[in-house]
C-alpha positions as CSV (number, residue, x, y, z in Angstrom):
1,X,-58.6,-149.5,21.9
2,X,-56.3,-150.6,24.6
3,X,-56.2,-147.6,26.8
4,X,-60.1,-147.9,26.5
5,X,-59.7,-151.1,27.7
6,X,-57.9,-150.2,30.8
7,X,-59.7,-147.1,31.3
8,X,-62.7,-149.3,31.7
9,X,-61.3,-152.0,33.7
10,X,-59.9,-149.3,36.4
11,X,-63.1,-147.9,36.8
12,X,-64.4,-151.5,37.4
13,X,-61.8,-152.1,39.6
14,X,-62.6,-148.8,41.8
15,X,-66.3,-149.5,42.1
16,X,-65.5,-153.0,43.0
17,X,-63.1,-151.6,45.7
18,X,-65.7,-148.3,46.7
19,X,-68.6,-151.2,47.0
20,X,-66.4,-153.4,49.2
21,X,-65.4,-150.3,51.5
22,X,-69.0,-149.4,52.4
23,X,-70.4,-152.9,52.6
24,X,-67.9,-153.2,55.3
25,X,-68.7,-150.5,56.9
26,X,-72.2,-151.1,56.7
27,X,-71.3,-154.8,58.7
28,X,-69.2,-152.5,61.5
29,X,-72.5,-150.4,61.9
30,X,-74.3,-153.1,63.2
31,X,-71.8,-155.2,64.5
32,X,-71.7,-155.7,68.3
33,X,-67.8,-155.1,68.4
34,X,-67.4,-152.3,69.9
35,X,-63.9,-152.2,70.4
36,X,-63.6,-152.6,66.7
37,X,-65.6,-149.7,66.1
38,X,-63.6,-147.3,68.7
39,X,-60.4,-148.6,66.4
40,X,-61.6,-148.1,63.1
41,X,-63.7,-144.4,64.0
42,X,-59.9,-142.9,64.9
43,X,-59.1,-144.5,61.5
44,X,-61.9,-142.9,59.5
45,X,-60.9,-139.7,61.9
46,X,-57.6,-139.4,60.7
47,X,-58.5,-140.1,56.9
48,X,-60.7,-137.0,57.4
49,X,-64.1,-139.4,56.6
50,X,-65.7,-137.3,59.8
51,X,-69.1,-138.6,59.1
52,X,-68.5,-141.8,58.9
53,X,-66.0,-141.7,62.1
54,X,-68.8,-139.2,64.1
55,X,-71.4,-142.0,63.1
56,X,-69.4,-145.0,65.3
57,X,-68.2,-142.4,68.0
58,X,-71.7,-142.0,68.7
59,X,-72.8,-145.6,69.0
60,X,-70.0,-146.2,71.1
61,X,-70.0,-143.1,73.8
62,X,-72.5,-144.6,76.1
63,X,-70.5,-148.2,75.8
64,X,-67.2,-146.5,77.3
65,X,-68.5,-143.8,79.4
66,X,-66.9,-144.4,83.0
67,X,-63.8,-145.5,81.2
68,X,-60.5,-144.7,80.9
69,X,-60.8,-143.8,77.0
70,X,-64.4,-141.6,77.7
71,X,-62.9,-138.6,77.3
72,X,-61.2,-139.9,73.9
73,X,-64.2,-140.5,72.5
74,X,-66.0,-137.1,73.8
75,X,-63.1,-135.5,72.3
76,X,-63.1,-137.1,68.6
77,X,-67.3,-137.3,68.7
78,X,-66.9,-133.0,69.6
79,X,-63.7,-132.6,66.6
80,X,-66.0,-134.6,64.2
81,X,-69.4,-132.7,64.3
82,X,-66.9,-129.4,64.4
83,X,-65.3,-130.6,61.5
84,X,-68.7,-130.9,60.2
85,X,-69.2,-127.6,60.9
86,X,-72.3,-128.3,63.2
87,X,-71.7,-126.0,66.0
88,X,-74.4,-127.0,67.9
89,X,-73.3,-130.4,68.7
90,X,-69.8,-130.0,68.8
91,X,-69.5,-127.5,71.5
92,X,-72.5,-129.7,73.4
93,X,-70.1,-132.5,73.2
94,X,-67.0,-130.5,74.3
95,X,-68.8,-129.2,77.0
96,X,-69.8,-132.2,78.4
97,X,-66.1,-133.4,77.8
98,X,-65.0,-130.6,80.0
99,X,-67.6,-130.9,82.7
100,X,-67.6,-134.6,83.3
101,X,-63.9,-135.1,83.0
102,X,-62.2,-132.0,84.2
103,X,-58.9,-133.8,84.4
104,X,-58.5,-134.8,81.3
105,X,-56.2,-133.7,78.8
106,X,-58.4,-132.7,76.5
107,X,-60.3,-130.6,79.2
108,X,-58.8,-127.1,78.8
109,X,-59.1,-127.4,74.7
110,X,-62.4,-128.7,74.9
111,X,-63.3,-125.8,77.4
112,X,-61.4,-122.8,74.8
113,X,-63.4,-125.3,71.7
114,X,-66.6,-125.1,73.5
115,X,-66.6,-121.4,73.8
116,X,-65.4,-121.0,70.1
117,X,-68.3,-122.9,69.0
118,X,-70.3,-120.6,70.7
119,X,-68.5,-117.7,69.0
120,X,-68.8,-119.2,65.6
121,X,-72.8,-118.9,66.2
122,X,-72.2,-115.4,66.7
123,X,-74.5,-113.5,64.0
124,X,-74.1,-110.4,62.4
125,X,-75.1,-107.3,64.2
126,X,-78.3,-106.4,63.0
127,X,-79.5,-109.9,64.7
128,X,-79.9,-111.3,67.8
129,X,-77.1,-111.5,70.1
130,X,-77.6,-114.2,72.5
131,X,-75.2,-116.3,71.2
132,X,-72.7,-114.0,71.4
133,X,-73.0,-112.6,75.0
134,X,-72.9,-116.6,76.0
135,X,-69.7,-116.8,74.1
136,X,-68.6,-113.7,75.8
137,X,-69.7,-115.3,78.8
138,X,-68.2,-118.6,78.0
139,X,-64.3,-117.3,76.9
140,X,-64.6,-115.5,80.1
141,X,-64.8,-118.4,82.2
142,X,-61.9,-120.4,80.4
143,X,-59.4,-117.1,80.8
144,X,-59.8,-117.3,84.8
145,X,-60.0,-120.9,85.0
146,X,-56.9,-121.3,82.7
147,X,-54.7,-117.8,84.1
148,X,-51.7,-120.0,82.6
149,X,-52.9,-121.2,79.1
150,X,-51.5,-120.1,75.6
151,X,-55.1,-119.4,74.2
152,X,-55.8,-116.4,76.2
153,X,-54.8,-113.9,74.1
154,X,-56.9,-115.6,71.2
155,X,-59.7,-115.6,74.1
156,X,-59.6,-112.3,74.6
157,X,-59.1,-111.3,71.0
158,X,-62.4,-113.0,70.5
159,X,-64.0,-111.3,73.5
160,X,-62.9,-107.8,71.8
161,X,-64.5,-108.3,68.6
162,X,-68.0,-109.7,70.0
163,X,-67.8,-106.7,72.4
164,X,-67.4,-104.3,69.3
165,X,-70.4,-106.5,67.5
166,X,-72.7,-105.7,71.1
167,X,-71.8,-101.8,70.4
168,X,-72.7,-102.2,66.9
169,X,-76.4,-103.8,67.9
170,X,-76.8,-101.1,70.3
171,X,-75.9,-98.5,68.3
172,X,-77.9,-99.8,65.4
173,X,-81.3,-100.1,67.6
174,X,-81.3,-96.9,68.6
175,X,-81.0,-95.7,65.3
176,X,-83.6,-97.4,64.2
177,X,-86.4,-96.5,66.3
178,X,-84.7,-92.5,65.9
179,X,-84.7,-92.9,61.7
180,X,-88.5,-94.5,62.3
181,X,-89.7,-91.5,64.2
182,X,-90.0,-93.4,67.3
183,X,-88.8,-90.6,69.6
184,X,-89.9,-92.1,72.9
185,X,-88.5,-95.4,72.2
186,X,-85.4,-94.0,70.7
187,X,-84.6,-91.8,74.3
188,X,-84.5,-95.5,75.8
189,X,-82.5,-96.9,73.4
190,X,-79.7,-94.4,72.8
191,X,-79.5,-93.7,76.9
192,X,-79.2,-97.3,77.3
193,X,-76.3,-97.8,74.9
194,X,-74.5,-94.7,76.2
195,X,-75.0,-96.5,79.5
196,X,-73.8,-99.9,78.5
197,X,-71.4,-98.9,76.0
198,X,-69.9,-95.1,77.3
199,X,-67.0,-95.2,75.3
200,X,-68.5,-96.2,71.8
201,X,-66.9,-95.2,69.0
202,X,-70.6,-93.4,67.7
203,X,-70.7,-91.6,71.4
204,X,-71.0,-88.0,70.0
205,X,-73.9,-89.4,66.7
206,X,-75.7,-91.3,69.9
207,X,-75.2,-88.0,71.8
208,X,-76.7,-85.7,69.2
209,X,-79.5,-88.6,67.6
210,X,-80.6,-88.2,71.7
211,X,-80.8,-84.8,71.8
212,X,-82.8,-84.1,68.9
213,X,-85.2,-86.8,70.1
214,X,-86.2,-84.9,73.1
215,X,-86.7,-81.8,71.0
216,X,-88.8,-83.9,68.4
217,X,-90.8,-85.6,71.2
218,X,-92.0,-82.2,72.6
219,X,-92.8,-81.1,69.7
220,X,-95.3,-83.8,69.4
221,X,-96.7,-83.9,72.2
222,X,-99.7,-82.6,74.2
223,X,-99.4,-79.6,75.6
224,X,-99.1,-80.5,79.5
225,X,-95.8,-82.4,78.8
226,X,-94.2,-80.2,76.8
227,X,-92.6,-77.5,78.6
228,X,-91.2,-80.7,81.0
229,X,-89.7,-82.5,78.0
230,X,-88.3,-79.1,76.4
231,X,-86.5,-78.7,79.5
232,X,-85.0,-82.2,78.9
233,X,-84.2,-80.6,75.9
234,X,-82.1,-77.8,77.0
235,X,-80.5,-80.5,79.6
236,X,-79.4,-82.5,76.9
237,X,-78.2,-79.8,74.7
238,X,-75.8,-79.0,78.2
239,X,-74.3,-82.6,78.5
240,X,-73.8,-82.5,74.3
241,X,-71.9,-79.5,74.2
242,X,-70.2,-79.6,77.6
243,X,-68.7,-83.1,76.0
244,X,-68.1,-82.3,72.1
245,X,-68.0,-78.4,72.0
246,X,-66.4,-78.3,68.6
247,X,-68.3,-80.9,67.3
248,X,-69.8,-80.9,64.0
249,X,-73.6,-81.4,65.1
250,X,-72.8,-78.5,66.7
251,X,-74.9,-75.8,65.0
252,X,-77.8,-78.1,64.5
253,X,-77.4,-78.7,68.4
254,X,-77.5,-74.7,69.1
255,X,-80.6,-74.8,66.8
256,X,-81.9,-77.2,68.7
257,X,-81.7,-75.5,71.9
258,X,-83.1,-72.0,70.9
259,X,-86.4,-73.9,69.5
260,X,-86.6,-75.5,73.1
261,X,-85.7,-71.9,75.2
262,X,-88.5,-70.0,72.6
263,X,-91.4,-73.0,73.4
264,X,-90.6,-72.9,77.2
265,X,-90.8,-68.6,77.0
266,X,-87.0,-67.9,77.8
267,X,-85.0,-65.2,75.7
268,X,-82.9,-66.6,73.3
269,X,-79.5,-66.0,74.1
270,X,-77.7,-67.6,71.6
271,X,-79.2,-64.8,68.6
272,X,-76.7,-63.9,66.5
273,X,-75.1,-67.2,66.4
């Protein structure tokens, strides 16, 4: 009975104590005291209570813009939404941290932040990449403008691994329109990802998936274009084999280019193989 008692009166005693805590920061919300609320946001900051410390920042940024403690409140408004994991904001209000006050001291972290937040809307592969080349973009821009800083090599890790996502995206679109049978679309998109990415990991698949799409596309199609695109054919089959010779598309390939020298009326001189 009297642990029950006490049980019951500490919960009392924390409500009591919860109830005063937000009724007064319900008073700072609309209090007029600005300075107060600067103070007490880097206190709810460093008790991790982000939302509560974001909420104040931004009623107060407009008051001290132009002042000496600007950039302090850019800073902690940008580390709370981040903290909040909202992206979007934060690397809108590191940004602007970093372009209006270029000497401050939270300038080159809020420049490397700004550019992770762009990162960190990177999707996967098979999606859009916009964000990504702007991150790209953006870690880019901080390595030359910071030659000295100790971020760099994270910078250019992160560069690295967005690249490899861009080759992935490539490489997956001009599979897609090859597996859907797409052959004229799939000729643009696996010469344009040979051209943007020539050292790709999937160069000899890309290679090959090209190849057969210039066979597959004369083959369906009318009869005035076809001894043309054959002969793209047998091109093709040149700069596949003249690169991977021992590569294990290889017979498919020399398949390949018989069918196109038999449509276009030349002897096949690879019998036997």
């Amino acid at each position: 009975m009297f642990f029950s008692r006490v049980y019951t009166i500490s919960l009392v005693i924390i409500a009591l104590l919860l109830i005063s805590a937000c009724s007064g920061y319900e008073k700072l919300l609309k209090s007029s005291d600005y300075a107060l609320k600067y103070e007490k946001a880097l206190e709810y900051y460093e008790n991790e209570e982000y939302v509560r410390a974001g909420t104040l920042l931004d009623q107060v940024v407009s008051v001290y813009r132009g002042t000496t403690k600007a950039d302090t409140v850019y800073y902690y408004q940008a580390r709370c939404y981040y903290m909040q994991r909202d992206y979007i904001l934060s690397g809108h209000h590191f940004n602007n941290l970093a372009v209006n006050y270029p000497n401050s001291v939270y300038a080159e972290e809020s420049e490397y932040m700004m550019s992770y937040c762009l990162y960190m809307q990177s999707p996967k592969p098979s999606l859009d990449q916009n964000n990504t080349e702007k991150a790209i973009g953006a870690f880019q821009l901080f390595i030359i403008q910071n030659p000295g800083s100790k971020r760099i090599p994270e910078a250019q890790a992160y560069i690295d691994e967005m690249r490899n996502k861009l080759v992935q995206k490539s490489y997956m679109s001009g599979k897609l329109y090859y597996n859907l049978g797409d052959y004229k679309a799939s000729i643009i998109a696996l010469q344009n990802s040979l051209n943007d990415y020539p050292n790709t990991e999937h160069r000899e698949e890309l290679m090959f998936m090209l190849l057969r799409s210039h066979f597959l596309l004369a083959e369906n199609s009318i009869a005035q274009r076809q001894i043309e695109r054959y002969q793209d054919t047998v091109d093709e089959y040149y700069s596949f084999v003249g690169e991977f010779p021992e590569s294990r598309y290889r017979r498919e390939a020399d398949r390949i280019y018989n069918g196109a020298l038999g449509r276009i009326g030349t002897r096949d001189i690879l019998s036997g193989q």
